[in-house]
PDB file as gemmi writes it, atoms N, CA and C in Angstrom:
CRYST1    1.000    1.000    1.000  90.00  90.00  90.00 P 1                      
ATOM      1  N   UNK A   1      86.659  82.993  85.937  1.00  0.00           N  
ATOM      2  CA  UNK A   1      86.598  84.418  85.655  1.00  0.00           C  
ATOM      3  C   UNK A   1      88.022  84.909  85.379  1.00  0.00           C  
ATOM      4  N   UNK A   2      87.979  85.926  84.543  1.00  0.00           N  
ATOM      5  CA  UNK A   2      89.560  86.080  83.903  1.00  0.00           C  
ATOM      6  C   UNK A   2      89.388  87.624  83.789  1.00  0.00           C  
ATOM      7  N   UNK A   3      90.683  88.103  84.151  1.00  0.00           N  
ATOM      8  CA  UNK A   3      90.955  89.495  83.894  1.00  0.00           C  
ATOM      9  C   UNK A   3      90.283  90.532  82.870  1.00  0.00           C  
ATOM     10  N   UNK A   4      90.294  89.968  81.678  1.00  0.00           N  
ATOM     11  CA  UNK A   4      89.059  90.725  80.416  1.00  0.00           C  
ATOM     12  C   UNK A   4      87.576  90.425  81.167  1.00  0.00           C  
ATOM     13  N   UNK A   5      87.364  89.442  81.590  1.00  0.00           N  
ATOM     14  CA  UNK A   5      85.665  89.966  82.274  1.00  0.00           C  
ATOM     15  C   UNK A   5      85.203  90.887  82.854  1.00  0.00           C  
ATOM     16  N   UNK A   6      84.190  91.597  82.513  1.00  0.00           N  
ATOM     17  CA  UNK A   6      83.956  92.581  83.100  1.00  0.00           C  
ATOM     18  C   UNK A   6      83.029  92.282  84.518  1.00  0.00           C  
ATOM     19  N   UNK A   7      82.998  90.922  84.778  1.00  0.00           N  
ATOM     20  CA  UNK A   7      82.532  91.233  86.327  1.00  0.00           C  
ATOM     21  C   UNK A   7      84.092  90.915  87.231  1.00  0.00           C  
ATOM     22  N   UNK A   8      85.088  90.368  86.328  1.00  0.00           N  
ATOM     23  CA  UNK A   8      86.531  90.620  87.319  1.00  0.00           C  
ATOM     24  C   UNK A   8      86.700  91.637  88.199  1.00  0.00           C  
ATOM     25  N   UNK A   9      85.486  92.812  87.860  1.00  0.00           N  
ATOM     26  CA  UNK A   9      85.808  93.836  88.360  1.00  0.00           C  
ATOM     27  C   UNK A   9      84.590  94.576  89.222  1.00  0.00           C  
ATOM     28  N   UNK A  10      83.514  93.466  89.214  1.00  0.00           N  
ATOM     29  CA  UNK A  10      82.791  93.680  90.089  1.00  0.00           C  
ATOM     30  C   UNK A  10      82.498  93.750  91.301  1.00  0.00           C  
ATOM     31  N   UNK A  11      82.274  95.157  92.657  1.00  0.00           N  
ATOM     32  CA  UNK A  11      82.593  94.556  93.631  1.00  0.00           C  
ATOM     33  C   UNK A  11      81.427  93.593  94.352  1.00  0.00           C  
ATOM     34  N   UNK A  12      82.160  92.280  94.816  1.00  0.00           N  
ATOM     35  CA  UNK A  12      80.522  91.865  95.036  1.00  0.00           C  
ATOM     36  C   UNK A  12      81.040  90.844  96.343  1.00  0.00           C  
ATOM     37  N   UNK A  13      82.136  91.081  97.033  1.00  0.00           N  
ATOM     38  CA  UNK A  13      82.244  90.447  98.358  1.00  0.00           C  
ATOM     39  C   UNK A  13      82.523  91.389  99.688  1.00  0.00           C  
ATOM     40  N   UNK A  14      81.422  91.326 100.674  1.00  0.00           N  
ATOM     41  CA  UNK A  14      81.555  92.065 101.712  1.00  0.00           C  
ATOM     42  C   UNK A  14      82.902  91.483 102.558  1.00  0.00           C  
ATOM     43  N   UNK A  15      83.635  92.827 103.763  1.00  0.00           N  
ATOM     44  CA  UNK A  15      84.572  92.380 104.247  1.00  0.00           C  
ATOM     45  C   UNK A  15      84.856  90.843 104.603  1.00  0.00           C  
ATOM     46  N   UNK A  16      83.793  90.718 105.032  1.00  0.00           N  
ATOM     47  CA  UNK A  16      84.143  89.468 105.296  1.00  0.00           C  
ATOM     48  C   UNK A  16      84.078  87.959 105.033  1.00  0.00           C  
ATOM     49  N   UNK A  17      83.489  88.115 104.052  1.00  0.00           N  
ATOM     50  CA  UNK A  17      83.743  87.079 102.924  1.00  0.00           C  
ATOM     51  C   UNK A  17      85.020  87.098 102.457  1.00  0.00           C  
ATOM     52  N   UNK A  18      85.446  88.622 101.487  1.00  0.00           N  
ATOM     53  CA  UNK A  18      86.533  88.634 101.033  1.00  0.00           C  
ATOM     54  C   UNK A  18      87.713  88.077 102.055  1.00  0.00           C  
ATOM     55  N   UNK A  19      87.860  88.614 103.527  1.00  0.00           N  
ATOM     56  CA  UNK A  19      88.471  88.106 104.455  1.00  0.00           C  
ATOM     57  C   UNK A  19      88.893  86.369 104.621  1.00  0.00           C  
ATOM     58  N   UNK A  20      87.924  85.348 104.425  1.00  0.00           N  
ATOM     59  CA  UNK A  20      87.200  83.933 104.367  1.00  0.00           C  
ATOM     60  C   UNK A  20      88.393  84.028 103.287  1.00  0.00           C  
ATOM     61  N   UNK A  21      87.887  84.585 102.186  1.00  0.00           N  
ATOM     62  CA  UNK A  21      88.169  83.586 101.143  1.00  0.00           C  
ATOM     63  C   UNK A  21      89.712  83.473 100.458  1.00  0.00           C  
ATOM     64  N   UNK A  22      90.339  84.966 101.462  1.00  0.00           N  
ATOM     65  CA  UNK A  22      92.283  85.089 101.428  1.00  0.00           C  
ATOM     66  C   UNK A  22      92.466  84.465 102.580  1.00  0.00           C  
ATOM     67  N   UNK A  23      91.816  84.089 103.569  1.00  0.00           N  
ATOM     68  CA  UNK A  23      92.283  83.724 105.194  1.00  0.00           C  
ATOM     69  C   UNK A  23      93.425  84.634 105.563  1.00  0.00           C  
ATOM     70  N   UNK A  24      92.303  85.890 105.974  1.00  0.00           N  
ATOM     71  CA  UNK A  24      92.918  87.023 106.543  1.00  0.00           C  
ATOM     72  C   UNK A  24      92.163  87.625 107.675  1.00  0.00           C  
ATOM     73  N   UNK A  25      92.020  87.901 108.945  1.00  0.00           N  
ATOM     74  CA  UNK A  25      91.287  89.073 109.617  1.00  0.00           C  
ATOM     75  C   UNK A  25      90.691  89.956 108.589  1.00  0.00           C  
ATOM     76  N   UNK A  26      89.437  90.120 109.109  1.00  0.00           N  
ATOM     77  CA  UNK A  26      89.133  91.361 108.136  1.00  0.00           C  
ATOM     78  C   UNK A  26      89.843  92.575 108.250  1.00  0.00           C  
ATOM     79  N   UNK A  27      89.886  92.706 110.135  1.00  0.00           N  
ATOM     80  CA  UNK A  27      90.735  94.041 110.463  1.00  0.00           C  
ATOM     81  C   UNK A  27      91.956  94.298 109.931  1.00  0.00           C  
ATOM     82  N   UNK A  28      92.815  92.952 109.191  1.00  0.00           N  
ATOM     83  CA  UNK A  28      93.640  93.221 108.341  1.00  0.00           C  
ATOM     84  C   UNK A  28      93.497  93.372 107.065  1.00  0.00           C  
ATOM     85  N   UNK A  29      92.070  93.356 106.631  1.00  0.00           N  
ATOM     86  CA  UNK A  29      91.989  94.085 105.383  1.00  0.00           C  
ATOM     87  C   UNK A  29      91.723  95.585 105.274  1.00  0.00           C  
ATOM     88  N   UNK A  30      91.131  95.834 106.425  1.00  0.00           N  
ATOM     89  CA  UNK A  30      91.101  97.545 107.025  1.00  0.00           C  
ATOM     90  C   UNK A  30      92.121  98.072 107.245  1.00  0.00           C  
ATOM     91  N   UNK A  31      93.141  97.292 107.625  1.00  0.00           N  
ATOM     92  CA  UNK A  31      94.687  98.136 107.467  1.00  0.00           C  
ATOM     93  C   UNK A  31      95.218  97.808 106.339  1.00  0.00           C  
ATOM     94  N   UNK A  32      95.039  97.220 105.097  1.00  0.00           N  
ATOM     95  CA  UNK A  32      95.586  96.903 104.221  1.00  0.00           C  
ATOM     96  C   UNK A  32      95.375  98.084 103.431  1.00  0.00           C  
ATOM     97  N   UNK A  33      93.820  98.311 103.480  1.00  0.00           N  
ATOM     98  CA  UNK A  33      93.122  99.937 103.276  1.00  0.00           C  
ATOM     99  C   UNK A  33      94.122 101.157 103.557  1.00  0.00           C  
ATOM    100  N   UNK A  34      94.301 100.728 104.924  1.00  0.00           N  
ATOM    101  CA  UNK A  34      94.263 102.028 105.748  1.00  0.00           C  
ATOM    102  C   UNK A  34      95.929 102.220 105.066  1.00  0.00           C  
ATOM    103  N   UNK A  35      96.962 101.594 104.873  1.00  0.00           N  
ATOM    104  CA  UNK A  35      98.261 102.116 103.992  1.00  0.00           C  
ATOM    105  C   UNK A  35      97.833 101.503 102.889  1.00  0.00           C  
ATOM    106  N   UNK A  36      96.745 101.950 102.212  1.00  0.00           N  
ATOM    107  CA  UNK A  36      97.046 102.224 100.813  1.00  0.00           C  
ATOM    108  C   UNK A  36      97.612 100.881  99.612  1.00  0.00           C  
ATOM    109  N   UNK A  37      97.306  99.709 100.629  1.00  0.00           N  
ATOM    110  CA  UNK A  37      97.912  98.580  99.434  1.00  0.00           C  
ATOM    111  C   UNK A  37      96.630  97.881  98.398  1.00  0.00           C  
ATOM    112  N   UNK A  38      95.620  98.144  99.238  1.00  0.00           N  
ATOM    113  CA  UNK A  38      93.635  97.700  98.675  1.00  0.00           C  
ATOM    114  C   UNK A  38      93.164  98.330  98.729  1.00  0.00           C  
ATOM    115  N   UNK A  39      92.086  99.013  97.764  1.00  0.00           N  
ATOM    116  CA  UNK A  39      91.263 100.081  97.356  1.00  0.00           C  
ATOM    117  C   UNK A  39      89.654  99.293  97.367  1.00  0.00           C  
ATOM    118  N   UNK A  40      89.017  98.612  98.196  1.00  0.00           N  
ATOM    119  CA  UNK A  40      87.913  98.457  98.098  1.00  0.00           C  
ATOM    120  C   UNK A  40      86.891  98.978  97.348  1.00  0.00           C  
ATOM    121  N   UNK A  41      85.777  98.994  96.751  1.00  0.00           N  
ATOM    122  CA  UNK A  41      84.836 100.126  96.351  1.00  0.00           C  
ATOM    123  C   UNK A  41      84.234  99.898  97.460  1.00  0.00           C  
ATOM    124  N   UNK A  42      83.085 100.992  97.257  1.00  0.00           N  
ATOM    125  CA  UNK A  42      82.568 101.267  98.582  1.00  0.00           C  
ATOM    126  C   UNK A  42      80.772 101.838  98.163  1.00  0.00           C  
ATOM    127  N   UNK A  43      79.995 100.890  98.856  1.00  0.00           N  
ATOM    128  CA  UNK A  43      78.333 100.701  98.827  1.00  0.00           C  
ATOM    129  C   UNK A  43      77.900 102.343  98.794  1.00  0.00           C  
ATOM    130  N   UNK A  44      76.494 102.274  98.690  1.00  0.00           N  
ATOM    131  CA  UNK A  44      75.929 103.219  99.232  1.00  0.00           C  
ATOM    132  C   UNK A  44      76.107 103.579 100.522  1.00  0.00           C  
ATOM    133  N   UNK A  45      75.838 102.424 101.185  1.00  0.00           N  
ATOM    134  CA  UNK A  45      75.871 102.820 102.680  1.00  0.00           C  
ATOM    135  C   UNK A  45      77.303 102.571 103.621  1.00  0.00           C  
ATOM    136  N   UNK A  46      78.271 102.330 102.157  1.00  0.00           N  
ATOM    137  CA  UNK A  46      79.768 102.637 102.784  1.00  0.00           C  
ATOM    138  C   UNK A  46      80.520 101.596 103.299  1.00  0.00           C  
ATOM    139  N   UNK A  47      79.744 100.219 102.802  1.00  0.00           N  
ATOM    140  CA  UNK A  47      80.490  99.409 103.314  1.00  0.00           C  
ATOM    141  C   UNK A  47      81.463  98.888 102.104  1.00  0.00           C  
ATOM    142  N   UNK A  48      82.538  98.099 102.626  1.00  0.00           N  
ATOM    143  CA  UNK A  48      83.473  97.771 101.787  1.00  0.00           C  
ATOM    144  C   UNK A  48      83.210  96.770 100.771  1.00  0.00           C  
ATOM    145  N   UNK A  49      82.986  96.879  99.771  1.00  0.00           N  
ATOM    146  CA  UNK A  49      82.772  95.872  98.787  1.00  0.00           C  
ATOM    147  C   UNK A  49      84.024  95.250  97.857  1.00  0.00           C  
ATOM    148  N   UNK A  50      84.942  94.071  97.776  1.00  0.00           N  
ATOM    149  CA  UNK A  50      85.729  93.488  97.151  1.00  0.00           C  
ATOM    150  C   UNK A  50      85.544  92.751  95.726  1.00  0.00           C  
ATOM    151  N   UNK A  51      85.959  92.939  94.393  1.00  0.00           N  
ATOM    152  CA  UNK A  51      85.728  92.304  93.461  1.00  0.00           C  
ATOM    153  C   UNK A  51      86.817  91.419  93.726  1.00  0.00           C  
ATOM    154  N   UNK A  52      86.518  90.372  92.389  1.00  0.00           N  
ATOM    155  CA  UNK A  52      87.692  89.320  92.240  1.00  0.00           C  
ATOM    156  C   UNK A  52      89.000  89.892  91.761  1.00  0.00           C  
ATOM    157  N   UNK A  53      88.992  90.862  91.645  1.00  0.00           N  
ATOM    158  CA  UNK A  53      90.578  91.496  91.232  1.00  0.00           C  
ATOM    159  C   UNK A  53      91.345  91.960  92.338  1.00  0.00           C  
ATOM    160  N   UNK A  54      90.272  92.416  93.283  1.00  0.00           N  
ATOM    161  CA  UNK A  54      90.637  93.093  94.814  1.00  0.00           C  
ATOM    162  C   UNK A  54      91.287  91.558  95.309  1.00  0.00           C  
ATOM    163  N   UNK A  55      90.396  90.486  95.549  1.00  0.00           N  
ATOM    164  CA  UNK A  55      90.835  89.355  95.802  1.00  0.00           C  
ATOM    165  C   UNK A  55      92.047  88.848  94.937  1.00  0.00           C  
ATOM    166  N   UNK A  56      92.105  89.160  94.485  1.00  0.00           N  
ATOM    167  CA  UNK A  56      93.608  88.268  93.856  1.00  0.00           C  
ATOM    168  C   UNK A  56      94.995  89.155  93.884  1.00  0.00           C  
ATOM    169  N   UNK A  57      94.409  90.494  93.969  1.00  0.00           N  
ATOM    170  CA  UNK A  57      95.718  91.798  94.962  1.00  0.00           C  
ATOM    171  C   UNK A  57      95.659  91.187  96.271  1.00  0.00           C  
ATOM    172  N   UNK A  58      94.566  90.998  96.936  1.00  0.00           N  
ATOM    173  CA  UNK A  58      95.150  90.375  98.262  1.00  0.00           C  
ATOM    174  C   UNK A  58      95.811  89.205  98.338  1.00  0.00           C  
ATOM    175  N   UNK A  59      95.870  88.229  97.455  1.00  0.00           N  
ATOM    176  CA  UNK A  59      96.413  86.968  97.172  1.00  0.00           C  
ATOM    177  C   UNK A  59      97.996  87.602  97.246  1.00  0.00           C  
ATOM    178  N   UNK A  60      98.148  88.134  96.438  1.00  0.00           N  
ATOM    179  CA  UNK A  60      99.724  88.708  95.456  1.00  0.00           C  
ATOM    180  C   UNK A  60     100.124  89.291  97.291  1.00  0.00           C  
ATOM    181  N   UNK A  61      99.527  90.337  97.823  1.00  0.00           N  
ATOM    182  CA  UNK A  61      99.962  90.870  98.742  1.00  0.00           C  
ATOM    183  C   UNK A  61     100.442  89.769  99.940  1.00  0.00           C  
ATOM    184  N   UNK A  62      99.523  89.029 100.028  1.00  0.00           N  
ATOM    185  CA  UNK A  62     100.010  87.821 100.964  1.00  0.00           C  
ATOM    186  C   UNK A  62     101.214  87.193 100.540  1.00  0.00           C  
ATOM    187  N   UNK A  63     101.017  86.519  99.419  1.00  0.00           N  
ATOM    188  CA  UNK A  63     102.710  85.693  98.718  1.00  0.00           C  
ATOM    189  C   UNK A  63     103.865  86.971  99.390  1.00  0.00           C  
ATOM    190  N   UNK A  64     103.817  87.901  98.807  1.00  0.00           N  
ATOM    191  CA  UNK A  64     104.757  88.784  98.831  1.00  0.00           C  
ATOM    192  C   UNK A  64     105.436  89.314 100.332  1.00  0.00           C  
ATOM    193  N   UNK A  65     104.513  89.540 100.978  1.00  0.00           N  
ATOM    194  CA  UNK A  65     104.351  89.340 102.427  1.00  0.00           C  
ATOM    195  C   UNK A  65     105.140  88.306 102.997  1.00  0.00           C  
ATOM    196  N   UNK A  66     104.128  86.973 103.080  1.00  0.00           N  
ATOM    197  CA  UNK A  66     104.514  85.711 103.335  1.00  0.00           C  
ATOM    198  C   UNK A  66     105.675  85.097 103.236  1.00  0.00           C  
ATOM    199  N   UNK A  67     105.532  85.033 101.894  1.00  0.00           N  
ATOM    200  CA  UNK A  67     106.598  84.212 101.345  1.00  0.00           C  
ATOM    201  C   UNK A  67     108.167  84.610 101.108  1.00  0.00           C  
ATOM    202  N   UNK A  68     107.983  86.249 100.586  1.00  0.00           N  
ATOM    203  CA  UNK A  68     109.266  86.818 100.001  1.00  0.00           C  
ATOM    204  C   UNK A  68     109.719  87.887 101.187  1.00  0.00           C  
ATOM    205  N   UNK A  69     108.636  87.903 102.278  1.00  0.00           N  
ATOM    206  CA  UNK A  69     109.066  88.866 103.273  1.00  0.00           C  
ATOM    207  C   UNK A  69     109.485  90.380 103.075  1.00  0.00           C  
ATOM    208  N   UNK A  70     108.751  90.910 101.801  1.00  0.00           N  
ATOM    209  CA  UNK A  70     108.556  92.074 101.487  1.00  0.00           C  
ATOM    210  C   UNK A  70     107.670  92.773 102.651  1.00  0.00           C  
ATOM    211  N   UNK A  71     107.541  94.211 103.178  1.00  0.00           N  
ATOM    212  CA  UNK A  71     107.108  94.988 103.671  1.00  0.00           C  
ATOM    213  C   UNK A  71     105.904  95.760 102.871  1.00  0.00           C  
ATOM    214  N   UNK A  72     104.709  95.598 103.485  1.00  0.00           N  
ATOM    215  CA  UNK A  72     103.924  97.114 102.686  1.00  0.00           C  
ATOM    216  C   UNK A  72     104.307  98.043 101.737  1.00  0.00           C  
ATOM    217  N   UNK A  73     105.284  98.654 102.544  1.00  0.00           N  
ATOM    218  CA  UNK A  73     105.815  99.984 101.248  1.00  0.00           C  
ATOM    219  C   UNK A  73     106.375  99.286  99.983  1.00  0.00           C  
ATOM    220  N   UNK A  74     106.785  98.185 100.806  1.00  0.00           N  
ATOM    221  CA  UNK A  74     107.245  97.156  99.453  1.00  0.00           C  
ATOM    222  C   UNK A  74     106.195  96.274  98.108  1.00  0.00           C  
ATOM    223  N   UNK A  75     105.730  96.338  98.738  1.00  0.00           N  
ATOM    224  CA  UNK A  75     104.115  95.600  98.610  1.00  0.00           C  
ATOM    225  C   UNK A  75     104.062  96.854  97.363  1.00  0.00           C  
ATOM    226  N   UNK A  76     103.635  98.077  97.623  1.00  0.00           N  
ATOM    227  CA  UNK A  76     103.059  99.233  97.129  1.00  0.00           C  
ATOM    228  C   UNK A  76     104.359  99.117  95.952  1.00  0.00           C  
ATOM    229  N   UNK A  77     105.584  99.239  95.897  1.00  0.00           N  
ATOM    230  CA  UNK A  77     106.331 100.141  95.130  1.00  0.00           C  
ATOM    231  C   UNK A  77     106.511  98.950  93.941  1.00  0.00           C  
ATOM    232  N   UNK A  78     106.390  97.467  94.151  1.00  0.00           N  
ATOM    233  CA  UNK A  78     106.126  96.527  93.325  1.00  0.00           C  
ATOM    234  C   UNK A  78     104.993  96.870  92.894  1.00  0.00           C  
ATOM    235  N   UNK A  79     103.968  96.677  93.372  1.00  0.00           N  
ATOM    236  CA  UNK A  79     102.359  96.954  92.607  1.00  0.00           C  
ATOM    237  C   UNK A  79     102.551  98.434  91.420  1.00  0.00           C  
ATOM    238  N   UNK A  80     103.261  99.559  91.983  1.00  0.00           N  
ATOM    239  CA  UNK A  80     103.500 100.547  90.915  1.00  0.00           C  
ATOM    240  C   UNK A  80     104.546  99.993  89.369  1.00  0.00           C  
ATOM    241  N   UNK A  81     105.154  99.314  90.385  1.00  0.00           N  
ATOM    242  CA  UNK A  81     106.525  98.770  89.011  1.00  0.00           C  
ATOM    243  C   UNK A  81     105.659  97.625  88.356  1.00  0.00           C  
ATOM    244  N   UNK A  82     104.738  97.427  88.419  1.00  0.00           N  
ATOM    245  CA  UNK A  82     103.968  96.558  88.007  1.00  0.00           C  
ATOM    246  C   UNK A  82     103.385  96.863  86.752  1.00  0.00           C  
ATOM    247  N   UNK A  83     102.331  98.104  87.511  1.00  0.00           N  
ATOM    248  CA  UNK A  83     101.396  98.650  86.646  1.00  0.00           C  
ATOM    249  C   UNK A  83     101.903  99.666  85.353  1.00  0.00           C  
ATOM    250  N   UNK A  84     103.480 100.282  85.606  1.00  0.00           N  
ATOM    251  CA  UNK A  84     103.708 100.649  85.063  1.00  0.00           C  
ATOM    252  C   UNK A  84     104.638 100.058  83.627  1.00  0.00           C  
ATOM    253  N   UNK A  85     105.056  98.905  84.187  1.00  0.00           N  
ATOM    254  CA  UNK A  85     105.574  97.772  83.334  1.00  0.00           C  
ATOM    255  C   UNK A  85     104.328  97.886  82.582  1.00  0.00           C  
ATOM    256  N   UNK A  86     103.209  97.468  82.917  1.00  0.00           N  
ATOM    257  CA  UNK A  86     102.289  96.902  82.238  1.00  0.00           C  
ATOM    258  C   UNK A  86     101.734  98.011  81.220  1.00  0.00           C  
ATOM    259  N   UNK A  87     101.875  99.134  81.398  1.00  0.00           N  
ATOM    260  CA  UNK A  87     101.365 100.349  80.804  1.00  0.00           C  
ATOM    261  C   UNK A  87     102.549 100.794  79.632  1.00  0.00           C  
ATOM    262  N   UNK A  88     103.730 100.342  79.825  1.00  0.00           N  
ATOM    263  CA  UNK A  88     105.175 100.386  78.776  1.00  0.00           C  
ATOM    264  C   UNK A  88     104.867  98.904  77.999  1.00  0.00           C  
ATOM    265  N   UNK A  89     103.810  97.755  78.297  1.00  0.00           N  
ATOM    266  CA  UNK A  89     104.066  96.906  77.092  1.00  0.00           C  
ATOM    267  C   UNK A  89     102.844  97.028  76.177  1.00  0.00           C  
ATOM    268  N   UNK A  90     101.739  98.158  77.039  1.00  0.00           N  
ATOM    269  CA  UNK A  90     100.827  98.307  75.562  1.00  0.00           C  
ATOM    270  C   UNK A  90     101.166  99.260  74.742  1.00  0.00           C  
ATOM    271  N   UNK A  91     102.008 100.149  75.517  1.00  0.00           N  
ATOM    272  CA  UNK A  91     102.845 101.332  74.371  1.00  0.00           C  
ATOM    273  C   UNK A  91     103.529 100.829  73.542  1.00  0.00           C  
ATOM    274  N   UNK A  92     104.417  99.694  73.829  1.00  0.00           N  
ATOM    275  CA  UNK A  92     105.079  99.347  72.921  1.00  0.00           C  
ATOM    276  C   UNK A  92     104.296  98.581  71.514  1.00  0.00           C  
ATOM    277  N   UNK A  93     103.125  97.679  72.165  1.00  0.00           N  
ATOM    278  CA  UNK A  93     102.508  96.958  71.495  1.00  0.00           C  
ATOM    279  C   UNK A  93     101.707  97.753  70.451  1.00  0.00           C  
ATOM    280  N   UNK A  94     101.116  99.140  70.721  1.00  0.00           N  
ATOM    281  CA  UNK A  94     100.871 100.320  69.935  1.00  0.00           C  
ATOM    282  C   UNK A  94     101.900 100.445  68.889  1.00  0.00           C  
ATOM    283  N   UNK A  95     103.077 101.012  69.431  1.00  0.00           N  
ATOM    284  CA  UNK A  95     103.917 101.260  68.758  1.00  0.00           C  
ATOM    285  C   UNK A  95     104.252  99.801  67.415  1.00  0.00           C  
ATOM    286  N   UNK A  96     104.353  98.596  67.860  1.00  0.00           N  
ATOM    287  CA  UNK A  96     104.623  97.559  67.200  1.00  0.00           C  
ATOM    288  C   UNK A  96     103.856  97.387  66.313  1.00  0.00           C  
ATOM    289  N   UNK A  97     102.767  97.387  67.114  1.00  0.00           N  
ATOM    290  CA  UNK A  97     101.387  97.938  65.324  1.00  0.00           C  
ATOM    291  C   UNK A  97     101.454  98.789  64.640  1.00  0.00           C  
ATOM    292  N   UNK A  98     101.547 100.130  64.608  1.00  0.00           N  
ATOM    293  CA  UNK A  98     102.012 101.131  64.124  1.00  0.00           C  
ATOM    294  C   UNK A  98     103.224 100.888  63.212  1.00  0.00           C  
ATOM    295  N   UNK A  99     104.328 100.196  63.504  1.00  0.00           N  
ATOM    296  CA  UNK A  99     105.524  99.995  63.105  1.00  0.00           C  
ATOM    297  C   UNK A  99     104.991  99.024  61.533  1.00  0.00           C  
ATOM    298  N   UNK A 100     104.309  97.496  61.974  1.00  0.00           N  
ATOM    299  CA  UNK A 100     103.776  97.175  60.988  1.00  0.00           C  
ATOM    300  C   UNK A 100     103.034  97.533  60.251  1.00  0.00           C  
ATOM    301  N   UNK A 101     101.826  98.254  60.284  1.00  0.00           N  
ATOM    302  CA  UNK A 101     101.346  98.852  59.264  1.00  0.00           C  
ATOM    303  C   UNK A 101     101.998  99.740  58.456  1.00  0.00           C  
ATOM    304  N   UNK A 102     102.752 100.725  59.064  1.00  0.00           N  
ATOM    305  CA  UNK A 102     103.253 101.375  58.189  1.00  0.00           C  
ATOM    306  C   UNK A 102     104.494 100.526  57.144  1.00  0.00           C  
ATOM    307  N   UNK A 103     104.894  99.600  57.650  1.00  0.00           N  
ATOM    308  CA  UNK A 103     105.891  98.763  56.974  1.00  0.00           C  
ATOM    309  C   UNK A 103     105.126  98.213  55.852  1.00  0.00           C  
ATOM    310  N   UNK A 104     103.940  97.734  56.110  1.00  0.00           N  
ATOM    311  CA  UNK A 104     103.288  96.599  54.811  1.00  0.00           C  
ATOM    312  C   UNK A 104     102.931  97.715  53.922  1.00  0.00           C  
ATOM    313  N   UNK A 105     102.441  99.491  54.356  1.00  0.00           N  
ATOM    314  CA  UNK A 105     101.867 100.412  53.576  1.00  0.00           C  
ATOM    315  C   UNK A 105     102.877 100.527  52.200  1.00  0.00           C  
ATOM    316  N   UNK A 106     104.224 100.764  53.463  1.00  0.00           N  
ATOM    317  CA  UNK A 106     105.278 100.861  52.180  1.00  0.00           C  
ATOM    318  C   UNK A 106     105.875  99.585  51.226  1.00  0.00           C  
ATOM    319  N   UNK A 107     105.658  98.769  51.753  1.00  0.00           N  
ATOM    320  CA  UNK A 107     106.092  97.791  50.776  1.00  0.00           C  
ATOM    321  C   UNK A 107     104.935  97.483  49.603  1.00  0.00           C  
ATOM    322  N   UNK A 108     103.545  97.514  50.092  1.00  0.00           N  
ATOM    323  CA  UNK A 108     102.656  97.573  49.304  1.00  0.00           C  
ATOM    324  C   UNK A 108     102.797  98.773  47.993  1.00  0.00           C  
ATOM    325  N   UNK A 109     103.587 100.054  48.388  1.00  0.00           N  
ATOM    326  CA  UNK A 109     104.203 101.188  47.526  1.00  0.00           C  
ATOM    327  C   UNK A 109     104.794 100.193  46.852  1.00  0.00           C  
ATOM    328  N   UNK A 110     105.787  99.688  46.907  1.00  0.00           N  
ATOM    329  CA  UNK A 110     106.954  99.531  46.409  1.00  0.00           C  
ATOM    330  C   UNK A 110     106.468  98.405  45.771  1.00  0.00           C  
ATOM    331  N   UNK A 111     105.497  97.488  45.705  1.00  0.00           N  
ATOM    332  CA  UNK A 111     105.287  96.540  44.988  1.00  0.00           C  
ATOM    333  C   UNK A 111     104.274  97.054  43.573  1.00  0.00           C  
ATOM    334  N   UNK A 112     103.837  98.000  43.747  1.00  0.00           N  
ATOM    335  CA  UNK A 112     102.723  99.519  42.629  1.00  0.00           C  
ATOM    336  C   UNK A 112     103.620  99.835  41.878  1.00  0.00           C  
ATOM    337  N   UNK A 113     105.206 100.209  42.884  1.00  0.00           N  
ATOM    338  CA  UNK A 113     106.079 100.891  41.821  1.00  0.00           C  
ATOM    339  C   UNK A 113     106.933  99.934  40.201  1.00  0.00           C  
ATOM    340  N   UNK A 114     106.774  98.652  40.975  1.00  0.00           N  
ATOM    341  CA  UNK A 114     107.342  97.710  40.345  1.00  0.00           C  
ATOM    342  C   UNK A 114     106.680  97.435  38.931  1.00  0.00           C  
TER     343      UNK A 114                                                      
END                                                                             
């Protein structure tokens, strides 16, 4: 399953599966909640439901944690510099299309004028 799938984004693991399958306490996925680093969706009847994208933020959060000994708030202010990186390379990539079309429009001019 890959990021363009649209069940990447399905939630379809209860706490504690999702818990199992990062090898985490669940109660540490309830505080992971509780400051704001995992956004679960949430059932009818309110229980926490995890897609595979939730799971692989908890992956990233662990490395980061773990490994690089980043803090939560740290955790959070990477995940923003993240998303917002990621939101400046489809602008650009807009823009880069934009840039080419209008480039081939005019050269296509300029080859009429010839």
């Amino acid at each position: 399953m890959e990021n363009g799938d649209p069940l990447y984004d399905e939630p379809c693991y209860v706490i504690s599966v999702a818990a199992k399958i990062v090898d985490l306490h669940p109660q540490t996925l309830r505080y992971y909640e509780r400051v704001g680093v995992i956004m679960p969706h949430r059932s009818e009847g309110n229980r926490r439901l995890y897609s595979p994208r939730d799971v692989e933020r908890l992956r990233a959060i662990i490395r980061l944690v773990d490994d690089l000994g980043v803090n939560l708030a740290g955790v959070e202010v990477i995940f923003n510099m993240r998303r917002r990186m990621e939101e400046m390379q489809k602008e650009m990539d807009r823009v880069r299309a934009e840039f080419e079309e209008e480039t081939a429009r005019l050269r296509a001019l300029l080859e009429d004028m010839s």
